[in-house]
N, C-alpha and C positions, 0 to 999 in steps of 0.2 A: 621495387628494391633492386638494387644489382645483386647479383649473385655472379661469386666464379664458378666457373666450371672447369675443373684442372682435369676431365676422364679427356682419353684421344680422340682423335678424330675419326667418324667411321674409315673401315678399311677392305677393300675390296679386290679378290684374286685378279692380276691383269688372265685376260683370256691366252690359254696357250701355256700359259709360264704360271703353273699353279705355286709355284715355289718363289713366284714373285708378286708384287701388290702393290697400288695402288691407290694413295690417300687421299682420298673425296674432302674435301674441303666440307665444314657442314651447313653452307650456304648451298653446296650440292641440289639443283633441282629445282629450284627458286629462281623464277623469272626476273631479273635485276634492270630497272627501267633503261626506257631506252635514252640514250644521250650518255650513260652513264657503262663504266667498266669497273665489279668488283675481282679484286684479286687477294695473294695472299699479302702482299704489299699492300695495298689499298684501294678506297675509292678514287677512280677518276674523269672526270666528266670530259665530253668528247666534245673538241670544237673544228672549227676549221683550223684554226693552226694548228693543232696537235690536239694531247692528252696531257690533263692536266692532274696533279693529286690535288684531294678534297681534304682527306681522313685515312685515319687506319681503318680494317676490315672493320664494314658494320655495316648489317643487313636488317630486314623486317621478316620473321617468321609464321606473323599471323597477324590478324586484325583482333581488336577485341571491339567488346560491345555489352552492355548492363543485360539484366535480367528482360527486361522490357524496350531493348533492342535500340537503345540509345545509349548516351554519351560513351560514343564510337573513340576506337585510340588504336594503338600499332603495340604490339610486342618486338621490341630490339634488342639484337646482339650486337655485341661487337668486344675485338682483341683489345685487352691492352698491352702495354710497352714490349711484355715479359710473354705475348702468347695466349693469358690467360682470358677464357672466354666470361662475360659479365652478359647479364640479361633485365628486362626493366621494361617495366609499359609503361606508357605515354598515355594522358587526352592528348585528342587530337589539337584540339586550341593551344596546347604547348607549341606546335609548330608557327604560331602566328603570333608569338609572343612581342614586343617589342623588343631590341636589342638582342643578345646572345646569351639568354639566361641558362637553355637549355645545355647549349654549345658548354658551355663552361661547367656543366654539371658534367656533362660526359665526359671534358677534359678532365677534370677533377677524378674521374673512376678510372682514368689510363688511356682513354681514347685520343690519339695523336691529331690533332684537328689544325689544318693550316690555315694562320691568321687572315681574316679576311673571305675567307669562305665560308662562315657559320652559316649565310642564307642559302650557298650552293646545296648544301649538305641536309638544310631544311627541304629543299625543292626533291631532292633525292628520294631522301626517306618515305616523303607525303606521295611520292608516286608509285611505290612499290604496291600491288594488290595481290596479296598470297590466298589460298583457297583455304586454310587454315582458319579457323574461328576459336577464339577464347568468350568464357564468359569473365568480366574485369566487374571489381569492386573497389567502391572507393575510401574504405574506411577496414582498418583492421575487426578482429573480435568476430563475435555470433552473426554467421548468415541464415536469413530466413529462407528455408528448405521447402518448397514444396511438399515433401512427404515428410514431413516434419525432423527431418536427420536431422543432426548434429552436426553441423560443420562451423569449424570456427578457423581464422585465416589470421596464420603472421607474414611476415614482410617472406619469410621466405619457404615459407611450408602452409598449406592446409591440411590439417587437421581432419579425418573425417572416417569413416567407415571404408574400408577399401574398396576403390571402385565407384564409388558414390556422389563424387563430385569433383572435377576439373575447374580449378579458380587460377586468376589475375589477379593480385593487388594491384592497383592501378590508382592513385592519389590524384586528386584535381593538380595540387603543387607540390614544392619541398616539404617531403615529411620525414621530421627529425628521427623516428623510429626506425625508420626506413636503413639507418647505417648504424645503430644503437642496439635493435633485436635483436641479434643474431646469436649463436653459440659460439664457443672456444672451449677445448676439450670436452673430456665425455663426463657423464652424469656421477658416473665412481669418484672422479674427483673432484667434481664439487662436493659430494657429499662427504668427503673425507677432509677438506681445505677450507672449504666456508662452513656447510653445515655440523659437521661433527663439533668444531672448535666454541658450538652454541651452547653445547651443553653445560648447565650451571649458569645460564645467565640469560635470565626471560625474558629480557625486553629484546635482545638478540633473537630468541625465538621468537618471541610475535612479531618482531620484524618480517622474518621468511613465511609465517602462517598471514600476514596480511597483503601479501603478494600475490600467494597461492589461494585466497580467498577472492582476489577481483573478478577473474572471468565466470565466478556463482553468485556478482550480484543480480545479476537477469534471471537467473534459475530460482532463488529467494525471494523476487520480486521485489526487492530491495532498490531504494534511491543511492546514489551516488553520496560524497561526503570522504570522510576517512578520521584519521590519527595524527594529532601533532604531539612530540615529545620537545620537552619544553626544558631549558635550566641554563645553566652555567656554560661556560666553556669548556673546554678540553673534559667533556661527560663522557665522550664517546657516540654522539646523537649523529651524527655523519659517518660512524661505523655500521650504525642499525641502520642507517638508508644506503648503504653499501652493499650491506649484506642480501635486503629484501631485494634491489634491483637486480643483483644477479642471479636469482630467478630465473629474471625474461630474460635479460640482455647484458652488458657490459656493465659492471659494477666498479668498474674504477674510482677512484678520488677526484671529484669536480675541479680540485683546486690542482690538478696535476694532469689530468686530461679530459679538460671541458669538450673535446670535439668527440672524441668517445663515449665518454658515459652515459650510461642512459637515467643518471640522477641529472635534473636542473633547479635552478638558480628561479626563486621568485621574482626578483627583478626584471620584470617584464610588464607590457600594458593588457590591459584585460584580453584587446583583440590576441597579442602573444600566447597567454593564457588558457584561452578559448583554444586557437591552431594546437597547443600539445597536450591538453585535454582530450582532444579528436586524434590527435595521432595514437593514443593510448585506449584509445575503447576498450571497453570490457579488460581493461587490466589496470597494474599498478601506474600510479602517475607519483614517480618521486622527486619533490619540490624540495631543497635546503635553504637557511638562512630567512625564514621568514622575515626580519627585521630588515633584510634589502628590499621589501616590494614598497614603491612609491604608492601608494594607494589611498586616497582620501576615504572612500567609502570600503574599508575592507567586508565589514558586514555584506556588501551585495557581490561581491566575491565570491566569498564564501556560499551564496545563495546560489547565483550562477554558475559557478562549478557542481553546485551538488545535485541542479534541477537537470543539469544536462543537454542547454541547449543554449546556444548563440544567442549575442543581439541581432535581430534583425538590418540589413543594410541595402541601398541600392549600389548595383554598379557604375560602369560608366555612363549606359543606356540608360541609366532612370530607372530600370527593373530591378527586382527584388533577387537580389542574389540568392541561392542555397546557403540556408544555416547551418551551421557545424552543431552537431547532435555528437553526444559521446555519454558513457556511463563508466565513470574511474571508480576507484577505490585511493584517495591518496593516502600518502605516508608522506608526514609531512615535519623539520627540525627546526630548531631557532632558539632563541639565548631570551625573547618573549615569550609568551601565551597569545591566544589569537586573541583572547578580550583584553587584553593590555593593547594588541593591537588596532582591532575597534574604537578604543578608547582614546587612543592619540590623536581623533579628532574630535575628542567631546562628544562619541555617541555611546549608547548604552546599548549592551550585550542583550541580543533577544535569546528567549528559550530555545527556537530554531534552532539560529548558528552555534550554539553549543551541542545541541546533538548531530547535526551535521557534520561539529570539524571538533572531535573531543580532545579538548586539551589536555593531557598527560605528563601532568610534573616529574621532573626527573632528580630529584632531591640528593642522591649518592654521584655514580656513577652509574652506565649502562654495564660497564665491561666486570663481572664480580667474580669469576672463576676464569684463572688462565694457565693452567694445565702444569703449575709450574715456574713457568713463565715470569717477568718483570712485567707489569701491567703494559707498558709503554711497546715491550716487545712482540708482546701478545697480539697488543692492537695493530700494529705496523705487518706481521705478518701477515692479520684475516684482512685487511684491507689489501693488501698487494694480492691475495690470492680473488678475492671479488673482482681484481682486474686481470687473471688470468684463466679460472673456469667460471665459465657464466652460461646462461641460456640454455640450460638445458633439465630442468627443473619445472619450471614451465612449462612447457612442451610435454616433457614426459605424463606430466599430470594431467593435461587435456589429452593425450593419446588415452590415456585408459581411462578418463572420465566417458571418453568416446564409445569404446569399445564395451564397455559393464552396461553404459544406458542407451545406446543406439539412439534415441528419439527425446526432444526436449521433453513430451511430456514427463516420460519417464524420469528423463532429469528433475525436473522440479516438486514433481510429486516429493521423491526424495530427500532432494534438500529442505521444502520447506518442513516436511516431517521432522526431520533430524535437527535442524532449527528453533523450531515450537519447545521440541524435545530440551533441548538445552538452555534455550532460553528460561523453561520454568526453572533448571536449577540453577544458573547462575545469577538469578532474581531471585531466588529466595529469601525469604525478610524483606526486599524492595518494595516499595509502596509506594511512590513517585512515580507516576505513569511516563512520566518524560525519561527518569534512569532506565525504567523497562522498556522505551523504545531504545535508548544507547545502548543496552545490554542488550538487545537484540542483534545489534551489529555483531557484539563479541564474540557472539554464538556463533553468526555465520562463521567469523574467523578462525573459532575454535574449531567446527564440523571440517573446513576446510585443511587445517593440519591433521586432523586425525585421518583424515580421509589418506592424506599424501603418504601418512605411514603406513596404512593399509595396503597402499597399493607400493609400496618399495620405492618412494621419490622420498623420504623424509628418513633419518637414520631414526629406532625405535628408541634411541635414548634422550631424545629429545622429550618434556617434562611438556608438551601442547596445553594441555589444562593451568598446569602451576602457571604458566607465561599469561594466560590468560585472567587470572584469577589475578597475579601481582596487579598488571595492569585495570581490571576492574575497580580492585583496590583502592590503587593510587588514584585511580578519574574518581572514585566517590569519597574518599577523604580529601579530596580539596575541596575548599570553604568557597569558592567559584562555580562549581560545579553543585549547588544545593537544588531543591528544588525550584520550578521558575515561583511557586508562593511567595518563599525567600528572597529569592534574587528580586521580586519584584520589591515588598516592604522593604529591602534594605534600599532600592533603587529610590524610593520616596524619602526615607530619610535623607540619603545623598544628595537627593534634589534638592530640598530645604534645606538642608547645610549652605549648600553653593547656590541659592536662589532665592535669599531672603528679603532682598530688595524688589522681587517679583512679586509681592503680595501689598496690595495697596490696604491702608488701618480701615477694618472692619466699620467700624463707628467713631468716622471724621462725619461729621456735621458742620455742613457748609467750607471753606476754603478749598485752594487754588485742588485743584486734581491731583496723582501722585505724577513727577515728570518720566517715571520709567512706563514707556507705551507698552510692552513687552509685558501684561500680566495675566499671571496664571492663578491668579485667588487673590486672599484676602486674608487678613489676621486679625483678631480678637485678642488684645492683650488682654480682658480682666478674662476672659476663660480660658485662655492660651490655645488656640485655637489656630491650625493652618485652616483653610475654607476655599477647599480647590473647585475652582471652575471644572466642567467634564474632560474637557480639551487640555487644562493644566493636569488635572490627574494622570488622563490618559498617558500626559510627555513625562510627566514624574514617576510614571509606573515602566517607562524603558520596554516600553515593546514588551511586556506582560499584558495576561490580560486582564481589564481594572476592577472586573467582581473578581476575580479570584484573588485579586491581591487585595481587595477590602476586606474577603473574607478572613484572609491572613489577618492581618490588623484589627477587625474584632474579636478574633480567638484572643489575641494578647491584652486589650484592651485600648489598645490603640486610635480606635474609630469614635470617634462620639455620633452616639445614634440615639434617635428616636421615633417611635412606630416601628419598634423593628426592623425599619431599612436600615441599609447602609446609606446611602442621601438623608441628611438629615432638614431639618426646616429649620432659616437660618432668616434675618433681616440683613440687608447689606445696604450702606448708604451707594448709589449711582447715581450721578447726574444731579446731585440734592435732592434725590428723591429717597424713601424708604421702599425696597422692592423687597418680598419674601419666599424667597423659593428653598429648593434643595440645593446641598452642597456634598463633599465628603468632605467631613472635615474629621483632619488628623489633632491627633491632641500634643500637645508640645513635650511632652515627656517620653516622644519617641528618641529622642536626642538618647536618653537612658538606656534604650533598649540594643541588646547583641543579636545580630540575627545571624546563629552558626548553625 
């Protein structure tokens, strides 16, 4: 990451004249290659005509290097326009990049780079060797400690026990977190500007509690996944991903400063996807507009994001690139549901992807108490203030997660106690093994607000439970969200709605075959009978699995069985022949049945 540094410069008595002094430049001391001359004007490289400028001041402070004493990089300063010092590690393979990718990042931060030297400037840098060592990391969130400390790293702070660890973030490439992290004022006024103004309005509060929840999914042992809020327009569902991003970072409005805010836009390809899911490790990843992502297979999306790792790829060499590994937590908005969105290509919703990505109807508005307030006015304020204190919530909340538990163990013992703990009462009456795993989530995100008010990052009038409990609510009273039993028998009758020409007649004796090649059973009009092949059950049951959805369908009466299986023994005409084996066969008066 850049970072300014606006403190002065060191300052040093000249000798003799104690009443006067001398400002060391803070390249001071640093062997600057040779061919080359740093000043407080710039770089200039030495030739026989003369001396040339390169660049404004910018120098190499240290080398970095991983845990395991590779992928080697530089630690660089340098001024820009206005004086201001910026700092930022490199891999080294940045320097070898094609064209001036790098150049033009550094331009972009203030560094004055004169056209046509990007490669002078490259040769500069890569020769500087300072006695200086950093250790550098390539991915934000939880570092593995040695002595098991706690340290966890943003773009411009580690987090850690004082004294305990000296880190580098240092990114393979461009990572958008990288200028999105950071703070703008202090933690009193966010909590008086964004979080105060949550109160009386819970999906605003689970907003901020599912933010401050992601850096405990590693401590919970928890998969990756998250929250969609789902409805109408003008809800308010891009004030709730406003609120929760400033958190970490800049919370601004997408639509009024995309290069800022650290919410983005789904419209993007998987690999895009994959790149700010990794830039977001162990934190919030907040996504809007679900209904802009081009995605044929949304289902393996949704899979991929929540397992937390890359597609595998080769580089240029033929070898196997480094996979992008990441563990999110998203918050996620859109005017669909993500099974409406699965659906838009004709697939059917598996039990998985609903507990990985819980869709959350937004049936009113978000925005319900506004202090007074015009709703309109309410909402235009906490959004504009999301884009002036941000980032420092986050932070505060890993400092003293840090500081109470010193040691991951101790962290997770913790959490997952406190979790179990809540999880049994927010499941109470729940009998659906699949909702007790979604409501597992909830817990983590309930333990994680209550935690923030405990330690003075969350104001104590915030209702942490009520927000969670609305929300539980809402995700189990939609008729979407039943159990997979349900969702699978409704998924069979769906199928046989829209798949009736798939079943060739039971008892055709002798003529032509049926001309649809595409079949998944067979029909008995005098019994009324579907008569699924294994293979057609299985695609009729939607990614359920097909004894539990049989089972479904014999409790109601659905199944025609006999010997007490579920396959029943059936004659089918194939081939002009009579063959007898097992079938499931659904009985036609499923057409009748509601399955809520």
């Amino acid at each position: 990451m850049s970072m300014q540094n606006p403190l002065p410069d060191r300052i040093e008595h000249t000798e003799g004249h104690p009443h006067l002094t001398t400002v060391l430049p803070p390249w001071a001391g640093l062997a600057v290659p040779d061919g080359f001359t740093l000043t407080e004007t710039g770089v200039y490289q030495s030739t026989t005509k003369g001396d040339y400028l390169i660049s404004g001041p910018i120098w190499v402070d240290a080398l970095t290097r991983d845990n395991h004493n590779g992928s080697w990089g530089l630690s660089i300063r340098w001024w820009d326009c206005d004086k201001q010092m910026h700092c930022r590690a490199i891999s080294r393979p940045r320097l070898h990049e094609p064209g001036s990718a790098l150049a033009q990042e550094l331009a972009c931060e203030g560094l004055h780079i004169v056209p046509g030297k990007e490669r002078e400037l490259n040769r500069y840098l890569s020769a500087f060797v300072p006695e200086a060592r950093l250790r550098s990391v390539t991915r934000l969130g939880w570092v593995d400690h040695p002595e098991d400390a706690l340290v966890y790293l943003l773009p411009g702070d580690v987090v850690t026990v004082q004294g305990k660890e000296t880190l580098v973030y240092q990114p393979e490439r461009h990572s958008p977190s990288t200028h999105t992290l950071h703070p703008k004022g202090s933690l009193e006024a966010w909590q008086d500007q964004v979080a105060a103004p949550c109160e009386g309005n819970p999906l605003l509060t689970f907003a901020i509690t599912v933010a401050l929840a992601a850096p405990l999914l590693k401590a919970a042992h928890q998969d990756g996944g998250g929250f969609h809020l789902y409805g109408g327009s003008s809800r308010g569902k891009t004030t709730a991903l406003q609120v929760a991003a400033s958190v970490w970072g800049c919370g601004a409005d997408p639509a009024e400063a995309a290069s800022q805010t650290s919410i983005h836009r789904w419209n993007a390809t998987r690999n895009g996807l994959e790149g700010l899911a990794a830039a977001h490790n162990d934190g919030l990843l907040a996504l809007d507009e679900l209904g802009s992502l081009d995605a044929e297979d949304f289902g393996r999306v949704i899979y991929d994001l929540a397992g937390g790792q890359g597609k595998a790829a080769m580089n240029a060499n033929r070898t196997l690139k480094e996979q992008h590994t990441w563990r999110n937590l998203i918050l996620s908005t859109g005017e669909i549901s993500g099974q409406q969105k699965i659906q838009e290509n004709r697939r059917q919703t598996k039990a998985g992807q609903q507990l990985r990505f819980m869709d959350i109807p937004i049936t009113g508005g978000i925005i319900e108490e506004t202090r007074g307030l015009e709703p309109a006015e309410f909402a235009n304020r906490l959004k504009r203030a999301c884009g002036q204190y941000y980032g420092t919530a986050g932070p505060a909340f890993l400092h003293a997660i840090v500081q109470r538990f010193h040691t991951s163990a101790h962290l997770q013992q913790a959490i997952t106690e406190q979790v179990d703990r809540e999880t049994g009462r927010l499941a109470e009456g729940v009998s659906a093994p699949e909702h007790r795993r979604a409501i597992h989530k909830l817990a983590l995100v309930l333990d994680a607000g209550e935690m923030a008010q405990k330690y003075g990052v969350l104001p104590h009038l915030l209702d942490i439970r009520q927000s969670i409990e609305t929300v539980r609510d809402a995700w189990l009273a939609d008729s979407n969200n039943r159990p997979s039993t349900i969702l699978g028998a409704r998924a069979v009758k769906g199928f046989i709605q829209k798949h009736r020409e798939r079943f060739r007649d039971a008892l055709t004796y002798g003529g032509p075959p049926s001309p649809h090649r595409d079949i998944c059973g067979y029909y008995n009009g005098q019994a009324d009978l579907y008569i699924f092949t294994d293979e057609g059950f299985a695609e009729a049951c939607g990614g359920h699995n097909a004894q539990v959805v049989a089972s479904e369908l014999s409790s109601r009466g659905l199944l025609h069985m006999n010997d007490g299986r579920y396959k029943s023994k059936h004659v089918i005409m194939q081939d002009g022949q009579k063959r007898r084996s097992r079938y499931y066969a659904v009985k036609g008066h499923i057409y009748d049945e509601e399955f809520d």
